[in-house]
C-alpha positions as CSV (number, residue, x, y, z in Angstrom):
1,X,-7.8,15.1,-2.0
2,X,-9.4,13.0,-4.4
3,X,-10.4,9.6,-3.9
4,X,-7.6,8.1,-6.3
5,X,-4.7,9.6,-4.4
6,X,-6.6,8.5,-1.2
7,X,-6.4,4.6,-2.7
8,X,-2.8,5.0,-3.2
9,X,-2.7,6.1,0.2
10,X,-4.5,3.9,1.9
11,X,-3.6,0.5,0.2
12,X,-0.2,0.3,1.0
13,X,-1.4,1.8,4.6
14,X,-4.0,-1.2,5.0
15,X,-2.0,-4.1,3.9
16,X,0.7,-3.4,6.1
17,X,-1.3,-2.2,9.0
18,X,-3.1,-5.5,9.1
19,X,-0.1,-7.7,8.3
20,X,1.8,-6.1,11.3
21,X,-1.0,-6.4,13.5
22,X,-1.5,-10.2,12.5
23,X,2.0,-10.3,13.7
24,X,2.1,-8.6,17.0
25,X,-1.5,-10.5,17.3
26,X,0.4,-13.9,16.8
27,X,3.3,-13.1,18.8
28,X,1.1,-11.6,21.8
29,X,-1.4,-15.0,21.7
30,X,1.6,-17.6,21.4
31,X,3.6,-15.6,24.2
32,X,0.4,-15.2,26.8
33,X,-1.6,-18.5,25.5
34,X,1.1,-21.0,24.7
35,X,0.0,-23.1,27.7
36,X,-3.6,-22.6,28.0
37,X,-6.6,-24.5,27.1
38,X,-7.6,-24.8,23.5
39,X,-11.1,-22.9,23.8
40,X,-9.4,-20.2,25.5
41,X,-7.0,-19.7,22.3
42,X,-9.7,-20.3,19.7
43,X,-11.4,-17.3,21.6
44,X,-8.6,-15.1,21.5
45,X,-8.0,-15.5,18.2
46,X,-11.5,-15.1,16.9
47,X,-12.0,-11.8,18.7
48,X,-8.5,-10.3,17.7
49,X,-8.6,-11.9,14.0
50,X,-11.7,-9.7,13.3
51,X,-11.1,-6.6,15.4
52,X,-8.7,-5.8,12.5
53,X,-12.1,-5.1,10.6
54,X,-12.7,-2.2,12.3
55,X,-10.0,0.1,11.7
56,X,-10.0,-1.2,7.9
57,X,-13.4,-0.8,7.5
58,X,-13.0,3.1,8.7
59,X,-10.0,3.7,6.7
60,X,-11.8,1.9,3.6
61,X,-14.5,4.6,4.4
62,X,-11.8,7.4,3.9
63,X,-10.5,6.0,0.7
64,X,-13.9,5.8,-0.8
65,X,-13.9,9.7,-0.4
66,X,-14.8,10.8,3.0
C-alpha cells in the first residue's frame, strides 16, 4: 500500500477518532467530575487531552509508510 492511499486512509480515520474520543473524554469527566475539586478536573483533563497523542502519533507513523 502506498503511502498516499494510507493518507486517505488514515485522515478521515484520525480526525474522527480524536473528535469521538474528545467526546466520550468530555462526557466521562463532566459525568464522574461534575462535583469535584477544580485541581482534580484540571488533572483529568490534562492527562486524557494528551493521551489522544499516542494512538495518533502511531497511526501517523503508519501513514508515513510503515
Amino acid at each position: 500500500m502506498t503511502p498516499r492511499v494510507r493518507k486517505l486512509i488514515g485522515t478521515p480515520v484520525l480526525v474522527v477518532g480524536v473528535s469521538v474520543y474528545a467526546l466520550i473524554v468530555m462526557f466521562v469527566g463532566q459525568l464522574k467530575l461534575a462535583d469535584s475539586h477544580p485541581a482534580a478536573q484540571l488533572a483529568f483533563f490534562a492527562v486524557f487531552g494528551l493521551l489522544w497523542i499516542i494512538p495518533a502519533g502511531l497511526l501517523i507513523r503508519w501513514m508515513e509508510g510503515g
